[in-house]
N, C-alpha and C positions, 0 to 999 in steps of 0.2 A: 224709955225713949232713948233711942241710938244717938251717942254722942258724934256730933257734927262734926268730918276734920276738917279741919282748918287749915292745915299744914301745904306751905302751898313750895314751890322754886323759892320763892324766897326768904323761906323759915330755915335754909339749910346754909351752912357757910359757904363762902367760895373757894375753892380751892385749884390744881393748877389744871386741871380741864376743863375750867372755866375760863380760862385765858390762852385759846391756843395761837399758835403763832403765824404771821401772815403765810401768805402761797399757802402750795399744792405740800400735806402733810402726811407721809404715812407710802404704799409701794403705789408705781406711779411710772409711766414708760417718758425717757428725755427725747429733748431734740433729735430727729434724725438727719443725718447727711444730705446734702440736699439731691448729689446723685440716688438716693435710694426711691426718694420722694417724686425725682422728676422719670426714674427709669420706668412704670409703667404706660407711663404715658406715650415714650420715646418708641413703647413695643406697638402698644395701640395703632402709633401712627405709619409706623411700617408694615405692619399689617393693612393697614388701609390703602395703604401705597401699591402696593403688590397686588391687594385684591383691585384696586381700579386695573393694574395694567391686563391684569387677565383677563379682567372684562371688557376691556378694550381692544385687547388682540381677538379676542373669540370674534367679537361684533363687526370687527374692523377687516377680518379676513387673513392680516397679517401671518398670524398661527399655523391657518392654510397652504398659505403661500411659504410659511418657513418650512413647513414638510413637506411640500412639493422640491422645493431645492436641494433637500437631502436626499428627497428618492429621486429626484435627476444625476445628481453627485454620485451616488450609488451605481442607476445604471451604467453611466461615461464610466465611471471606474472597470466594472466588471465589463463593458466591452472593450475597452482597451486592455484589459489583462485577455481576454480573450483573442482580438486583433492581434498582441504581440507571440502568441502560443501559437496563432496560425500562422503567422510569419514565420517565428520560428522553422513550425514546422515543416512548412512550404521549401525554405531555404536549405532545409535539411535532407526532404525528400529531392531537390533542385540539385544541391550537393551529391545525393547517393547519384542520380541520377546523370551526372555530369561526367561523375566516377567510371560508372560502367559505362556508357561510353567510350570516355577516353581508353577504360580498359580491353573494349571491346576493341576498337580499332586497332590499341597495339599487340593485341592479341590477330588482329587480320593481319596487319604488317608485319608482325609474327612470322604468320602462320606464310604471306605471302612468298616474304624473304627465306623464311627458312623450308620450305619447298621450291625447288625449283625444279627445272627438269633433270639438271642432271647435280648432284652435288662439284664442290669443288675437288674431292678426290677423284669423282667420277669423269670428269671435264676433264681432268689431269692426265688420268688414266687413259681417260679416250684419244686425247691429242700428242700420250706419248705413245701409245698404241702402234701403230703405222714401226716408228721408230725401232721399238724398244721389242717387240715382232718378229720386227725385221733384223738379221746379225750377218755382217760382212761375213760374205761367203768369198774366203780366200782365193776357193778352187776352183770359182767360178771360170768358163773359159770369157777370156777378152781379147778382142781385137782392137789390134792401134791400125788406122788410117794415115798414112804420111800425104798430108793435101799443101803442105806448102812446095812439094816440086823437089826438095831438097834433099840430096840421098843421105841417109843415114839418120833422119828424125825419127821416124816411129820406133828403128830401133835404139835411140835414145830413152825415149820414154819408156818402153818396154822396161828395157832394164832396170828404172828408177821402180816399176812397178813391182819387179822381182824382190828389187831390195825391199819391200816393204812386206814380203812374204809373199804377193800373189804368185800362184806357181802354173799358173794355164796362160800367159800370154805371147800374142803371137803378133809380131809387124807385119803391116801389111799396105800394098800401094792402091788407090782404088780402082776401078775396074770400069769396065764402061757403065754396067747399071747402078755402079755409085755416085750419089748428088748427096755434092759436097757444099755445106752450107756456110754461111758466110762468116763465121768464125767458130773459134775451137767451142767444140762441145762433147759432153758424155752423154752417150745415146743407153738408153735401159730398156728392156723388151715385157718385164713384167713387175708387178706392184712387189715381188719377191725381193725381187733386185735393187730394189732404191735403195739401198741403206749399202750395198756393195760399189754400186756407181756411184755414190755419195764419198766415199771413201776413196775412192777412185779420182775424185774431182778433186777432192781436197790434197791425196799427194803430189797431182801432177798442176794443184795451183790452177785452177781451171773453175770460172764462175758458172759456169751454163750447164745444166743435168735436165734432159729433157727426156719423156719416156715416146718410145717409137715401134711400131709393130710392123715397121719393114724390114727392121735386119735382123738379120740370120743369128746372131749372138747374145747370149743374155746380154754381155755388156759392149758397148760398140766405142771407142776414141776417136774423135777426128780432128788430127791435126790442123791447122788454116795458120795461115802468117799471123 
């Protein structure tokens, strides 16, 4: 028959693992910080916060209404960058446009002025013409008229005319088909002759050169007081 054990916990001595010591004995996690403790929490409730407002902007319309003002913002932008390129552009074409005109006009005023009928040498030319034509004809024949009554004028003047080179003149009294006019003149018989009877008026000092197709001489003097 099998010996019974008896041997029980308390047949054994006690030794120092029977006495262990208060608290937590052996690996074991300490106190942590209390920010590490309270930080999930702090994320939880931001998370909560956030998801309300988003469900509250969706429900509420807000969210709507915040992208409606950015696509309004948007278009006002792009048409005002637009409005200001037509402006530009406007003021630009307005500008070119302004241009050729003004160009165009001084280009007629130009063209007015600087056509005319006759240029200025031409004008010149023309009005010295007659003149410059015409060349004191020395040899021309001239008659001096003595109309002041006074014997020996015309042959006074004659001679003043010799001295100045003319070599054709002759004194002379008038006659009965002479009409003597009312003061001293130089009578010229052709458009040939004015620049001769000009010359004529000017030696004998004589303001009056009139042209006449009744006397008999290219150039005619008559004396008068």
């Amino acid at each position: 028959m099998a010996r019974k054990d008896t041997e029980q916990y308390q047949s054994y001595a006690k030794d120092a693992f029977d006495n262990p010591p208060e608290g937590p004995v052996g690996v074991h996690r300490g106190n942590r910080p209390m920010i590490v403790r309270v930080t999930p929490f702090i994320i939880v409730l931001v998370a909560a916060v956030a998801a309300g407002v988003l469900f509250w902007s969706i429900f509420s319309g807000e969210a709507a209404n915040m992208f409606n003002r950015r696509s309004e913002q948007t278009q006002t932008t792009a048409q005002t960058s637009q409005g200001s390129s037509s402006s530009s552009a406007g003021e630009s074409a307005s500008g070119t446009a302004s241009q050729s005109s003004q160009s165009a006009t001084a280009g007629e005023s130009t063209s007015a002025e600087g056509t005319p009928s006759q240029t200025p040498s031409e004008s010149e030319s023309a009005q010295s013409t007659p003149e410059e034509s015409q060349q004191v004809n020395t040899n021309a024949q001239i008659t001096v008229i003595n109309g002041t009554g006074v014997s020996g004028d015309a042959s006074e003047w004659a001679a003043a005319l010799q001295g100045q080179g003319f070599t054709n003149v002759t004194p002379a009294n008038p006659d009965a088909t002479t009409v003597l006019p009312a003061q001293t003149v130089v009578y010229y018989q052709n458009e040939a002759d004015l620049a001769t009877a000009q010359q004529v008026a000017n030696t004998l000092e004589i303001a009056t050169v009139e042209q006449s197709a009744t006397i008999g001489v290219p150039i005619e003097v008559v004396r008068m007081q």
